[in-house]
SEPAMAR-273840 format. One record per residue (C-alpha): x, y, z; residue in one letter. Coordinates in nm, 3 decimals. Layout:
% SEPAMAR-273840
<X:X&Y:Y&Z:Z&r:A>
...
% end
This chain:
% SEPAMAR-273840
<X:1.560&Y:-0.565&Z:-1.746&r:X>
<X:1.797&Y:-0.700&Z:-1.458&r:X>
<X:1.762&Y:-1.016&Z:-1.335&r:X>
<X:1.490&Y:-1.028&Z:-1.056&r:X>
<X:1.535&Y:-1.149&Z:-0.735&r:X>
<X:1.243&Y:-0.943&Z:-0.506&r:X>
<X:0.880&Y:-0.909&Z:-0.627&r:X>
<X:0.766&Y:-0.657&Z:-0.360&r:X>
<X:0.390&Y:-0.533&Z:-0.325&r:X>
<X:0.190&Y:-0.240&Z:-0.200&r:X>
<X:-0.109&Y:-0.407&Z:-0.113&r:X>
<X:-0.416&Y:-0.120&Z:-0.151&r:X>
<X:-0.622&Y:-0.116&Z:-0.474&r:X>
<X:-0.301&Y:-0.373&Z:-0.565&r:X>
<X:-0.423&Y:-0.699&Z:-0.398&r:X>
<X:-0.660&Y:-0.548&Z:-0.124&r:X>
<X:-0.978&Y:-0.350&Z:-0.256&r:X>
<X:-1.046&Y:-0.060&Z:-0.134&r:X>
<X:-1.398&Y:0.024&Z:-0.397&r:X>
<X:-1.389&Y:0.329&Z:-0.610&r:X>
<X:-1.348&Y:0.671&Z:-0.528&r:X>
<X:-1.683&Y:0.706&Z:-0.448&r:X>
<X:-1.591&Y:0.506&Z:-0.173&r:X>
<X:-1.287&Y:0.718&Z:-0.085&r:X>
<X:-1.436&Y:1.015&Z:-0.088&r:X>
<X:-1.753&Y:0.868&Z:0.099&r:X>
<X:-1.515&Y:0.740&Z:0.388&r:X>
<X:-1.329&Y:1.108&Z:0.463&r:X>
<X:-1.657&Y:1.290&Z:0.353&r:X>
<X:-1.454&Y:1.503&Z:0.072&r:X>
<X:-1.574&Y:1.598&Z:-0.254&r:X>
<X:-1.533&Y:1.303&Z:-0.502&r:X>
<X:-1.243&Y:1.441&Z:-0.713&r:X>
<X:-1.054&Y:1.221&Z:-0.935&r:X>
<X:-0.824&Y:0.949&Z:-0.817&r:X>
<X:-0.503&Y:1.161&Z:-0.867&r:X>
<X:-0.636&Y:1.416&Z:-0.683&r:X>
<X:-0.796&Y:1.212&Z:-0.371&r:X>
<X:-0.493&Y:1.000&Z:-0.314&r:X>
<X:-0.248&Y:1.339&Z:-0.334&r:X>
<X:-0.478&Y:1.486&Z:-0.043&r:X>
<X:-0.444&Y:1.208&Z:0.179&r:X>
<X:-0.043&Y:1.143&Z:0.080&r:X>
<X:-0.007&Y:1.450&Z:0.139&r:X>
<X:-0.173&Y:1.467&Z:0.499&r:X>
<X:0.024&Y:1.542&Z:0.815&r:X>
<X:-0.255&Y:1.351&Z:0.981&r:X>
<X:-0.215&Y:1.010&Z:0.782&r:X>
<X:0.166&Y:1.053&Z:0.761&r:X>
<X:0.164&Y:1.054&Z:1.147&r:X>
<X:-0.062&Y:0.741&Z:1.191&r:X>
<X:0.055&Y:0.521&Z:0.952&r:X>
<X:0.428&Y:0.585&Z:1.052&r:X>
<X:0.308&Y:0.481&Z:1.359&r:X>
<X:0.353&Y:0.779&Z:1.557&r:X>
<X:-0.012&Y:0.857&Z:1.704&r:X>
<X:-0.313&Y:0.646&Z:1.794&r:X>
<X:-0.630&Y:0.565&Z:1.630&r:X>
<X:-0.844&Y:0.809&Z:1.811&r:X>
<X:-0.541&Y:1.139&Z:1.788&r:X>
<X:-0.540&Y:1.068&Z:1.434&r:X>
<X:-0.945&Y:1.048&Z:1.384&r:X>
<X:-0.930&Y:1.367&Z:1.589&r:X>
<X:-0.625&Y:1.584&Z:1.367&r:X>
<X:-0.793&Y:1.418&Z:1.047&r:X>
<X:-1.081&Y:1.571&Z:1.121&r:X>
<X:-1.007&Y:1.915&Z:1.220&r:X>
<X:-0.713&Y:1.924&Z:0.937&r:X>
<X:-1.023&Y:1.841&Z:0.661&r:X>
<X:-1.280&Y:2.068&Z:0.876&r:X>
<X:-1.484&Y:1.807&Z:0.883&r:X>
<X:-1.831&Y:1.800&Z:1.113&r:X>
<X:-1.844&Y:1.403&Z:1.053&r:X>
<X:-1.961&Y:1.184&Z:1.388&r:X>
<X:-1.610&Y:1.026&Z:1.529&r:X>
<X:-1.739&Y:0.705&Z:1.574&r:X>
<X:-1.874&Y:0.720&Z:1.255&r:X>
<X:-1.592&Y:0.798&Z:1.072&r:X>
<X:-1.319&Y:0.577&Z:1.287&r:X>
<X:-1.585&Y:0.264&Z:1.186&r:X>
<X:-1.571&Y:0.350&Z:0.775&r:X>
<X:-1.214&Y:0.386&Z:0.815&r:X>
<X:-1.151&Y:0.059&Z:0.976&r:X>
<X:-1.385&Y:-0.074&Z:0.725&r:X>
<X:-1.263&Y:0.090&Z:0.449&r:X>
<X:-1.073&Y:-0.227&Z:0.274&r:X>
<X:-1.303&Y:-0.430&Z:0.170&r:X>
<X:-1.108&Y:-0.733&Z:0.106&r:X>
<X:-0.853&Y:-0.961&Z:-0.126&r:X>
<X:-0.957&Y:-0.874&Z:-0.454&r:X>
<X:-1.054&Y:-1.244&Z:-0.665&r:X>
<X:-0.768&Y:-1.407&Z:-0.721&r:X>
<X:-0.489&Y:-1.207&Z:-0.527&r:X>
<X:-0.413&Y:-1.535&Z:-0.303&r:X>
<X:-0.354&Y:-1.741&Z:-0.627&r:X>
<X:-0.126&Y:-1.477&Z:-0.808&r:X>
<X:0.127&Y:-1.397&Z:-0.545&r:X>
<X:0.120&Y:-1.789&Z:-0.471&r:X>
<X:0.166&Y:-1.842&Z:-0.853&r:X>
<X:0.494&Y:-1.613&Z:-0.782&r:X>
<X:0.804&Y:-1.897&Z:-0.873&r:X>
<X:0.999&Y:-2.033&Z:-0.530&r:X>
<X:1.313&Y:-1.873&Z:-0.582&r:X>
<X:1.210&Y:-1.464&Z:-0.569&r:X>
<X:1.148&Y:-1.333&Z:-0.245&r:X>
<X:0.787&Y:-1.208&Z:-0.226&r:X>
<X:0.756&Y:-0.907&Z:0.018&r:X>
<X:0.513&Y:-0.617&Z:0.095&r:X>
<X:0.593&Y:-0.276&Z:0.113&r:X>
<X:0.228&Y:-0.080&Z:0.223&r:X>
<X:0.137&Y:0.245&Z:0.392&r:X>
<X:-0.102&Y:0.079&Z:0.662&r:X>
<X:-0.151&Y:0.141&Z:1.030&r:X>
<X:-0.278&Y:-0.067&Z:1.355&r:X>
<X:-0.668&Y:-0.009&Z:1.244&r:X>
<X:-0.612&Y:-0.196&Z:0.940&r:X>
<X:-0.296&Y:-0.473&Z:1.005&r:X>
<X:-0.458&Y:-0.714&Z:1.179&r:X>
<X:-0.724&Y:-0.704&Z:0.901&r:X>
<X:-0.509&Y:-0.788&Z:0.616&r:X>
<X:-0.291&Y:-1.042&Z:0.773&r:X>
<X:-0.604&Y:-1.231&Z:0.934&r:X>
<X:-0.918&Y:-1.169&Z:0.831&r:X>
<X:-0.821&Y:-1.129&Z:0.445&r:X>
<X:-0.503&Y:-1.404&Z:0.463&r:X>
<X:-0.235&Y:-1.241&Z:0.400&r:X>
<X:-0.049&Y:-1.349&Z:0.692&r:X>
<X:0.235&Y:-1.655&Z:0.565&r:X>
<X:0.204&Y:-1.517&Z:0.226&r:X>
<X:0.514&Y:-1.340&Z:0.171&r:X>
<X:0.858&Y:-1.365&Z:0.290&r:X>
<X:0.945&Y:-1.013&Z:0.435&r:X>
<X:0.645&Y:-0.754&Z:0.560&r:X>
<X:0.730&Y:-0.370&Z:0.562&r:X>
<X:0.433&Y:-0.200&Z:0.704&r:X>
<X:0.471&Y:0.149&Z:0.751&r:X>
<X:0.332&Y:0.189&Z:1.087&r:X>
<X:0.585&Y:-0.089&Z:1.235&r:X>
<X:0.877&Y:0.047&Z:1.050&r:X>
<X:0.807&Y:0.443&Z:1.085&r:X>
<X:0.847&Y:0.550&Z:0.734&r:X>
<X:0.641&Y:0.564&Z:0.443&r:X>
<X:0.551&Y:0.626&Z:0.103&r:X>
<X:0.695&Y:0.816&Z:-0.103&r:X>
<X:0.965&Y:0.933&Z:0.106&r:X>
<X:1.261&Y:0.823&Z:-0.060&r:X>
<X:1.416&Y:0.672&Z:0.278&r:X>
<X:1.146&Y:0.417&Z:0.328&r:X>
<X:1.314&Y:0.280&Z:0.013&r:X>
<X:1.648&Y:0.279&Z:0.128&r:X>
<X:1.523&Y:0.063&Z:0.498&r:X>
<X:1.381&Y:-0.176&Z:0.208&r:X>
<X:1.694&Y:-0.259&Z:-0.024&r:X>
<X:1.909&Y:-0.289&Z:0.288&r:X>
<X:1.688&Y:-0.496&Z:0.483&r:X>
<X:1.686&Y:-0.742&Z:0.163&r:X>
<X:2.000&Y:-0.679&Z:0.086&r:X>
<X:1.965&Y:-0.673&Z:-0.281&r:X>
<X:2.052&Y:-0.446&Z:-0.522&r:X>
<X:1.731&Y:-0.211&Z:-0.635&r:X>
<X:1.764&Y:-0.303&Z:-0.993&r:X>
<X:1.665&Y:-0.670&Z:-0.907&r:X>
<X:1.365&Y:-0.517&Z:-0.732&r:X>
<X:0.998&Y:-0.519&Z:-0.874&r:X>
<X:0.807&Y:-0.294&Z:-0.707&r:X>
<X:0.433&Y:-0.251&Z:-0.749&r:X>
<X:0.211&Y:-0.003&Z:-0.678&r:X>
<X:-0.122&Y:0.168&Z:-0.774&r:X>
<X:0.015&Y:0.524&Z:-0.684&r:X>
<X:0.222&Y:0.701&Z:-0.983&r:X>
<X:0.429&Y:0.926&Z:-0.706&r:X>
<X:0.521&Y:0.619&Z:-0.533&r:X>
<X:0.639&Y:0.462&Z:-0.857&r:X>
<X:0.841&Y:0.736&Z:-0.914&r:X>
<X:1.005&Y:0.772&Z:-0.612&r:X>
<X:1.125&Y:0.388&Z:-0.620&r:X>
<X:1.286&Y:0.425&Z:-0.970&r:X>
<X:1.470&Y:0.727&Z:-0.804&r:X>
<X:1.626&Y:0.448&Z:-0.604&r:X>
<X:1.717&Y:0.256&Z:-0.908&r:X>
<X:1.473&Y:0.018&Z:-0.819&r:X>
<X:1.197&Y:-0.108&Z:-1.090&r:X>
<X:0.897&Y:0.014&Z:-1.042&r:X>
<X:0.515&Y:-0.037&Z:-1.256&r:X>
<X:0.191&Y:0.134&Z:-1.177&r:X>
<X:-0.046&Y:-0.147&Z:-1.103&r:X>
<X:-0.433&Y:-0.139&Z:-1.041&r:X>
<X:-0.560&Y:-0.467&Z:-0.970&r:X>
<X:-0.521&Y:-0.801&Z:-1.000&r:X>
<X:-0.553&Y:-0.866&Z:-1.389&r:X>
<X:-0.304&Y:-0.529&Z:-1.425&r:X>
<X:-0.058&Y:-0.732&Z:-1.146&r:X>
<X:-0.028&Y:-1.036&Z:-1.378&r:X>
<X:0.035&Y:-0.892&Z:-1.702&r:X>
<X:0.296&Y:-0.735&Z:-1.558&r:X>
<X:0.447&Y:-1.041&Z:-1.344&r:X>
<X:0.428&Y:-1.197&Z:-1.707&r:X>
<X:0.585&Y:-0.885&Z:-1.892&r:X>
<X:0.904&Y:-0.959&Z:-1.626&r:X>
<X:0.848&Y:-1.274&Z:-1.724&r:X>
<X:0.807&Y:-1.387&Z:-1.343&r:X>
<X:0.537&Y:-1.612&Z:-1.395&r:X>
<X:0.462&Y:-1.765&Z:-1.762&r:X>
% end
């Protein structure tokens, strides 16, 4: 393992929790699949790609969402679950990035958009937590496009092998090792530390 200088997070189902699939599927009124399966659907949406690149509103993409799934859903109904739809830090996601040693650069990398930003850096904290943000909606790229990867490792001007990325989406993993950076799957907190400890990051 290289010697690591960046510890960057994606923040869903990684620090922020956004329930079970149940949930998921609840929120976009689909049938409850398995994980894989719900998160490839709404990676691979033209509707979500567009609004959390930051290229349409809130009410275009509640509009395209819903005619691209051929969904009868209320609007309103559906743009309130979706700006509810993280439910919070998960316990103890404050503590472990805090817990994170002084001299790596903590950053986020997360597909997010204006209905949900101002949530997670207010309302759930994470605002002053990190050292470099890279939302997708602010910086018009996203996951896993290979290029939102390269805005990241010049931005921190780092090589990618002194990168940790984590993320609770396998095709995102993927795509950062393609970069050369290093990359884990990570669900949750508890998964997050074990392998902050397995880099021996934190002790």
């Amino acid at each position: 393992m290289a010697d690591i200088k960046v510890i960057l997070f994606d923040l869903g189902n990684v620090l922020v929790d956004l329930g079970t699939q149940e949930d998921f599927a609840k929120v976009f009124q689909v049938e409850a699949g398995s994980e894989s399966e719900l998160w490839g659907m709404w990676l691979k949406s033209p509707s979500v790609k567009a609004f959390d690149s930051g290229q349409i509103s809130l009410p275009v993409f509640v509009e395209r969402l819903l005619k691209e799934t051929r969904s009868n859903i209320d609007p309103h109904y559906f743009t309130e679950s979706f700006i509810n739809w993280p439910k919070g830090l998960f316990q103890g996601a404050v503590e472990l990035v805090r817990s994170i040693p002084p001299h790596y650069h903590r950053a986020v990398l997360s597909n997010t958009n204006d209905a949900h930003w101002g949530r997670l850096l207010d309302e759930m904290g994470l605002a002053g937590l990190f050292h470099s943000y890279f939302a997708s909606h602010q910086i018009g790229l996203v996951k896993p496009d290979l290029n939102v990867f390269d805005h990241v490792i010049n931005e921190l001007g780092v090589e990618p092998k002194k990168i940790l990325f984590l993320d609770d989406n396998q095709i995102n993993v993927e795509a950062a090792i393609t970069k050369g950076i290093q990359a884990e799957q990570v669900k949750g907190i508890a998964c997050a530390q074990e392998i902050l400890y397995t880099y021996s990051v934190i002790k």
